[in-house]
N, C-alpha and C positions, 0 to 999 in steps of 0.2 A: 142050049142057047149061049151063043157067047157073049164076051164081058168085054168093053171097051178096052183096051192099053192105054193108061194118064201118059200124059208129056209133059216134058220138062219145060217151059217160059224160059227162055233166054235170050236177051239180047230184041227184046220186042216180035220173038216169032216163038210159035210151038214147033217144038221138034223131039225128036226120039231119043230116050238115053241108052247109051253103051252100055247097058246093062243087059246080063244073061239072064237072071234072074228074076223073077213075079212072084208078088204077094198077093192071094184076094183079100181083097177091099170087101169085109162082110158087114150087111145090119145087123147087129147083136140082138136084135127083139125077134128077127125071124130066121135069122142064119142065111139069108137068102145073100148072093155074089152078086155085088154091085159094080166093081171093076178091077182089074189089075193093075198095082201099081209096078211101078220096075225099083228094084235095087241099087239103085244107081253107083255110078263108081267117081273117083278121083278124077277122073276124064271130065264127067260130067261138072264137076266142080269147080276143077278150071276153067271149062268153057265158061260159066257163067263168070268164075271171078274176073278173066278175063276181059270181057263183053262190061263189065261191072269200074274196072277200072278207066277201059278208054271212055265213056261215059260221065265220069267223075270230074275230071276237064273241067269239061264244061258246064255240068251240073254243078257244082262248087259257084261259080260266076255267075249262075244265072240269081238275079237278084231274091233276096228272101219272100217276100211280096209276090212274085211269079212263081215260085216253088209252090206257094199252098192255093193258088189256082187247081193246080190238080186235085186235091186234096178238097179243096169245096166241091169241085165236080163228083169224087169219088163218095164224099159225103150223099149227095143228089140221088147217083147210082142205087148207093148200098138201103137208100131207105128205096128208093123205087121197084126194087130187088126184093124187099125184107122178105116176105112170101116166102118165095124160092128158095133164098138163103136159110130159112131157118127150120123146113122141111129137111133139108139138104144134113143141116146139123141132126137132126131128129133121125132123120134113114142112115148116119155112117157112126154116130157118138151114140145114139138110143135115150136119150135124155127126153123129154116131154118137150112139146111143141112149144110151151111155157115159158119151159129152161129156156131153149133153143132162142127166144124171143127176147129174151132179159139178156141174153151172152151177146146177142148181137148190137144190140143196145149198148152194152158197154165198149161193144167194137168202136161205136158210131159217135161217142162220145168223146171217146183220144182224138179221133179223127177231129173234131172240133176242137179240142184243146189246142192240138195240134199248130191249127189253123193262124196262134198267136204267135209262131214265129218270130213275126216280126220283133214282138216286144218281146217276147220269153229272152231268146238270144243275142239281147242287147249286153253289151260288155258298161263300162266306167271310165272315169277320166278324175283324173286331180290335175289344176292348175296351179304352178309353181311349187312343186316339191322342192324346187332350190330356185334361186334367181333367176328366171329363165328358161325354167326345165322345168316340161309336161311331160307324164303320164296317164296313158290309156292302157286300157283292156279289154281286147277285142276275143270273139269266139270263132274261132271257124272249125268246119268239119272235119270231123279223125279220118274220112277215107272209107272203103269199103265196110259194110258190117253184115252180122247176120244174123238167123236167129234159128234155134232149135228149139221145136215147137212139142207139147205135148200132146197125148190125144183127147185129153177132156175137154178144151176149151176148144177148139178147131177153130172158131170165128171169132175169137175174142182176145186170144193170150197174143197172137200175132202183130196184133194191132196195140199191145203195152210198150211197139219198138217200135215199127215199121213207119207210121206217121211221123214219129219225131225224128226219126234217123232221116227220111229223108227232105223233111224241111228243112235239116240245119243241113243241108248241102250232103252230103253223104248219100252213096247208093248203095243198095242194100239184097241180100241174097236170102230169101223165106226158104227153111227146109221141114215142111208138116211135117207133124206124125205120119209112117206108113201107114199106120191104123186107120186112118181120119184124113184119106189127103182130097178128099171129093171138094168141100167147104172152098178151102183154098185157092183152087183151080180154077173157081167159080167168080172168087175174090178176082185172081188176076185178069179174067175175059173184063172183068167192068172196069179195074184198073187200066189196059188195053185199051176201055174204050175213052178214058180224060185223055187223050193224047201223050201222054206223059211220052219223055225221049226214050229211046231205045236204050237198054243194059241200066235206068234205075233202080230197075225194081226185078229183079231173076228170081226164077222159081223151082228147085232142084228136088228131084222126088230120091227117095234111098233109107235106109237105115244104119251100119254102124259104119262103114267104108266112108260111106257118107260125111257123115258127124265126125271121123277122124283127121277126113281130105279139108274140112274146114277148118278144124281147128290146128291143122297144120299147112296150111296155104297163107304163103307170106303174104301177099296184098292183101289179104282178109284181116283187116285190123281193131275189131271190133266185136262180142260174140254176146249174145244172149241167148237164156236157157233156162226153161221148167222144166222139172219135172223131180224122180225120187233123189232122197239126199246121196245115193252111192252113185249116179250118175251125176251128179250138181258135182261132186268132190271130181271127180275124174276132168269134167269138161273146164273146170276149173282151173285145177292144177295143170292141165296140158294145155288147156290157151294162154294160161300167164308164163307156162316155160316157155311158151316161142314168145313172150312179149304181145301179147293181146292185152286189151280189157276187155273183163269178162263180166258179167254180172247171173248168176247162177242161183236159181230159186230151187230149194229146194224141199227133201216133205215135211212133214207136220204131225201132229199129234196132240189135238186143240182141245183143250179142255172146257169146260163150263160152269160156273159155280152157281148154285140157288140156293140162295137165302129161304130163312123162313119169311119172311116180310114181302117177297118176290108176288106178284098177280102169278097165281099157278096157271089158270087158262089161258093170258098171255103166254108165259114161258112155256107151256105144252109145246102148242102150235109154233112157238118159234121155235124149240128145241129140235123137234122132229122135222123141220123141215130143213135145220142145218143138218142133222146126222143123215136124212135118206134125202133130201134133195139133191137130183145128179146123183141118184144112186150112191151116196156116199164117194162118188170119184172127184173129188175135189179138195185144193188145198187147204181148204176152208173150210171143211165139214167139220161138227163138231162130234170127238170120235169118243170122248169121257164128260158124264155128268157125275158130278161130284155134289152130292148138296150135304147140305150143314145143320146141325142138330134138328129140329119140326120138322124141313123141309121131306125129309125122306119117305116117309109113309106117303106123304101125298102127292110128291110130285112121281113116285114110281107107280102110284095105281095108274095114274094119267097119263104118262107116258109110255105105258103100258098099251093103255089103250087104243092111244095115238098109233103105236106102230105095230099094233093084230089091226086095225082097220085099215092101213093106210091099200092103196088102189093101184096094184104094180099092173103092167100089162105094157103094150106099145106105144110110146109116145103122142105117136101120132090120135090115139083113140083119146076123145074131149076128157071123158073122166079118168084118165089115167094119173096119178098122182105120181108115180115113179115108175123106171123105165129098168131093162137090164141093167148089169156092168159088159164091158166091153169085148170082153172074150170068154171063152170056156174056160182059157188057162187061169183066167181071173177069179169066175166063180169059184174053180177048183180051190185056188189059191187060196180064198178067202173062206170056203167053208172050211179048208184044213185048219185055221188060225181059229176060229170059232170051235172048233174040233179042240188046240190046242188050249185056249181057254177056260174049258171045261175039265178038261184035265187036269189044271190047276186048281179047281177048284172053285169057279165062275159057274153062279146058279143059271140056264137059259129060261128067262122068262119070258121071251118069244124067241122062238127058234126059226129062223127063214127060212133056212138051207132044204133042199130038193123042191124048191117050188115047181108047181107047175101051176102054166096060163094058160085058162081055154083060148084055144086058134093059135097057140105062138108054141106049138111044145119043143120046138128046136133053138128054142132063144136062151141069151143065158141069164138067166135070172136068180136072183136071191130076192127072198122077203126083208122087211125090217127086222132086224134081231136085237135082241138086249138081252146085255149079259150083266147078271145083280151079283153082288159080292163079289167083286173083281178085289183081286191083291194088290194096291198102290205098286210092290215090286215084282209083279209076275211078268210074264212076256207079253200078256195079250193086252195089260196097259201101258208096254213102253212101246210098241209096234205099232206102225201107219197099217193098218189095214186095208184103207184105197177102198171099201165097199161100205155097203150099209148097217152098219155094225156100231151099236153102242154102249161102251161099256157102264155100270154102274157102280159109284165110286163112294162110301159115306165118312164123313170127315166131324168131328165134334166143334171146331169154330173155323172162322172164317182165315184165322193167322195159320191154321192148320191145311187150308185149302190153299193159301197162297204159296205158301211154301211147297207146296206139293207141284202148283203150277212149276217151280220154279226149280226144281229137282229133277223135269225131265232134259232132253239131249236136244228139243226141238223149241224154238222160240217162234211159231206161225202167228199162230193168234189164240186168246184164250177171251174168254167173255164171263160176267156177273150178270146177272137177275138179281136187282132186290130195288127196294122203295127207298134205301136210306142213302142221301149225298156222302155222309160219311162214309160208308162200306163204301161208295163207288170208288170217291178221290182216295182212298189206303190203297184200293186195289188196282185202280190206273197207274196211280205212281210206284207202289213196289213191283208188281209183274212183269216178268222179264221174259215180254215178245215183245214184237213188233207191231201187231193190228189188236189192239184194244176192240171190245164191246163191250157198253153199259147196255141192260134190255135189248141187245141186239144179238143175236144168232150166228149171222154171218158179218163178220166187221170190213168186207171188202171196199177198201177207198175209192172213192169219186178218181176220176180221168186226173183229175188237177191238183193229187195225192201220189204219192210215191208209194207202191205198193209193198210194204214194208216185209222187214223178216230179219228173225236174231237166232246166235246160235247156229244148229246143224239147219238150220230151213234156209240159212242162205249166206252163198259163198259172193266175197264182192264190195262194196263199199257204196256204189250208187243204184237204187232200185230202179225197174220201170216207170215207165207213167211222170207226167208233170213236170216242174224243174228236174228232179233226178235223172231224167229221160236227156233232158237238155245237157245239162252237165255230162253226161256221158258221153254223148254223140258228139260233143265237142269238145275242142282244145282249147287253153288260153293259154295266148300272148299277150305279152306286154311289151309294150313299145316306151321309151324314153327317149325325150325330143328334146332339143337345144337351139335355139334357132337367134344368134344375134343379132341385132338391127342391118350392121354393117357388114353382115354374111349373106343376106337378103337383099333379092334384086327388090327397087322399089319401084312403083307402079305410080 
């Protein structure tokens, strides 16, 4: 049975890229070939920056107010779509129908922020900085931008740029995940259908030729980017040597602290669903539980138990609580690191690795693992694992937990459990990341948050999402005006 060939969106038509080369497009729950992407080349990326620029004209002028027109409409689509869309996430990412529904969600949600334009990219004014002399500050857009997408969020991470970039007048070029580019495509047919102009919004399928043609193609003056810290560092450092802004997320290694004073049956069920939610593929999983003198006996039977029951299999299946990871090379990947853990030293108190799912035995799967007596300095607690994998970490106080947050190489997010305002405000304000959690699991900020990150998790100055979004995709000017009576025609 053959497999469709994606195309590339450029310039408001689907067309074919000059690429030799195909990827299959696999479901990870079943192994089954859902399509082939193409490789796309340099060629490919000019076409669109091309198509991207004559576009920007006049998209630039068209007033802010008639920009996010699209943008409600596209709003409209995406929820009229949700269905589709999030099946679509389910068969190409493997995450739960759930996931798949929460991601989209947040998609739908910039898309709204979005929609304030108007007011977000309002500039300032002072009258009479000197006798006669105004100052204003106006914003307008940097010009082409883009973005390089990972494969865990397909419906969601795209849309931390793409709404904002092009309400503030800028047009914009999406490059998916090859892993993941179904979601996407799907995106731009409803995008297609707000009328939006032709060459706003381009859509370029490829991998590293790819990601290299962008971030060296001079009109492309804008770049965003998730995914691991060794590619955040690269795409970084070669969009700012050609003079880009870049803003570059990268990974993480999020810790957790539980108090003995913590609700353990709250913090179970939250705990476990940051480490295996999305299979642990996420920048926000939580990858070390660390608890502090009582906590330990009891929050390790619990969590224990939490992750021998949890409910892996296909997404799509209602009672499935967790789904593959993404590839073979991944599983592989990650049983070797759990392999490597052990070696060190790391008791496995549940062991995932060789699962097998009845009806899915070609999928790639790992179980929930926990791994107890982890070495604060070993490899396997300063290492992003990317799977569902979590380590256990035991610490005598809470000044001894925070420090320890704060000795690793990644600032994503790190979170507290406990009952006491005290522990919370010592540990919001000494910890040193970016997305704080009190009682929370996963600290990922609302649309109208800058989705933060310190340290090696992220290269860049302004985050996605929210004001930071604005700031970035725009420039300021400032204007000083002199204007005297007798200089002035009078009326």
């Amino acid at each position: 049975m053959s497999c469709a060939v994606l195309q590339n969106y450029i310039n408001g038509e689907w067309c074919d890229s000059t690429a030799t080369e195909y990827l299959d497009v696999t479901n990870p729950a079943t192994a089954e070939i859902l399509a082939k992407v193409p490789l796309g080349t340099a060629t490919d990326v000019d076409r669109a920056a091309t198509a991207a620029i004559a576009a920007f004209t006049t998209w630039r002028r068209t007033p802010a107010g008639e920009r996010v027109q699209y943008l409600f409409k596209l709003k409209t689509l995406l929820e009229e779509n949700f269905a589709d869309l999030a099946t679509t996430i389910t068969q190409e990412c493997g995450k739960t129908l759930a996931e798949s529904k929460g991601e989209l969600q947040r998609a739908i949600e910039n898309v709204e922020v979005a929609c304030g334009i108007p007011i977000l990219m309002q500039g300032y004014n002072s009258e009479d900085i000197a006798k006669g002399i105004d100052e204003i500050l106006i914003r307008q857009p940097v010009g082409v931008a883009a973005v390089i997408a990972p494969f865990n969020f397909p419906g969601m991470i795209p849309f931390w740029f793409m709404p904002y970039a092009i309400a503030c007048g800028n047009t914009y070029i999406i490059k998916p995940s090859e892993k993941v580019p179904l979601t996407m495509q799907k995106v731009m047919q409803l995008l297609a259908q707000t009328g939006i102009p032709k060459g706003v919004v381009n859509l370029v399928n490829g991998a590293k030729e790819v990601v290299d043609a962008i971030l060296d193609h001079p009109a492309i003056r804008a770049i965003s980017f998730v995914g691991s810290t060794l590619v955040a560092r690269y795409v970084y450092s070669r969009a700012t040597a050609n003079g880009k802004r870049a803003q570059c997320q990268g990974g993480a290694k999020n810790p957790v602290i539980v108090l003995p004073d913590a609700d353990m049956e709250m913090t179970t069920r939250i705990v476990a669903d940051s480490a295996f939610g999305c299979a642990g593929q996420r920048c926000l999983a939580a990858s070390l539980a660390i608890t502090v003198g009582k906590a330990r006996q009891t929050f390790t039977e619990a969590i224990a138990d939490a992750a021998s029951t949890r409910v892996v299999g296909y997404g799509l299946d209602d009672k499935v609580q967790m789904g593959p990871v993404i590839t073979a090379e991944s599983r592989a990947r990650i049983e070797q690191l759990i392999q490597q853990g052990i070696a060190e030293g790391a008791t496995p108190l549940v062991d995932g690795r060789q699962a097998k799912i009845a009806d899915y035995p070609q999928g790639y799967f790992i179980r929930p693992t926990l791994l107890q007596n982890i070495e604060p300095t070993s490899t396997i607690a300063q290492t992003e694992v990317f799977g569902p994998v979590l380590g256990l970490i035991h610490l005598d106080t809470v000044d001894d937990a925070i420090a320890f947050v704060n000795s690793g190489q990644y600032g994503n997010m790190a979170c507290l459990f406990t009952s006491s305002g005290a522990a919370a405000r010592k540990f919001r304000y000494e910890a040193e990341v970016g997305n704080i959690g009190i009682n929370i699991g996963v600290a990922a900020p609302m649309a109208f948050f800058p989705f933060s990150g310190w340290k090696e998790s992220f290269f860049g100055d302004l985050h996605g999402q929210g004001h930071h979004a604005v700031e970035f995709f725009t420039q300021t000017k400032v204007v000083v005006e002199r204007w005297f009576q007798d200089w002035s025609r009078q009326f």
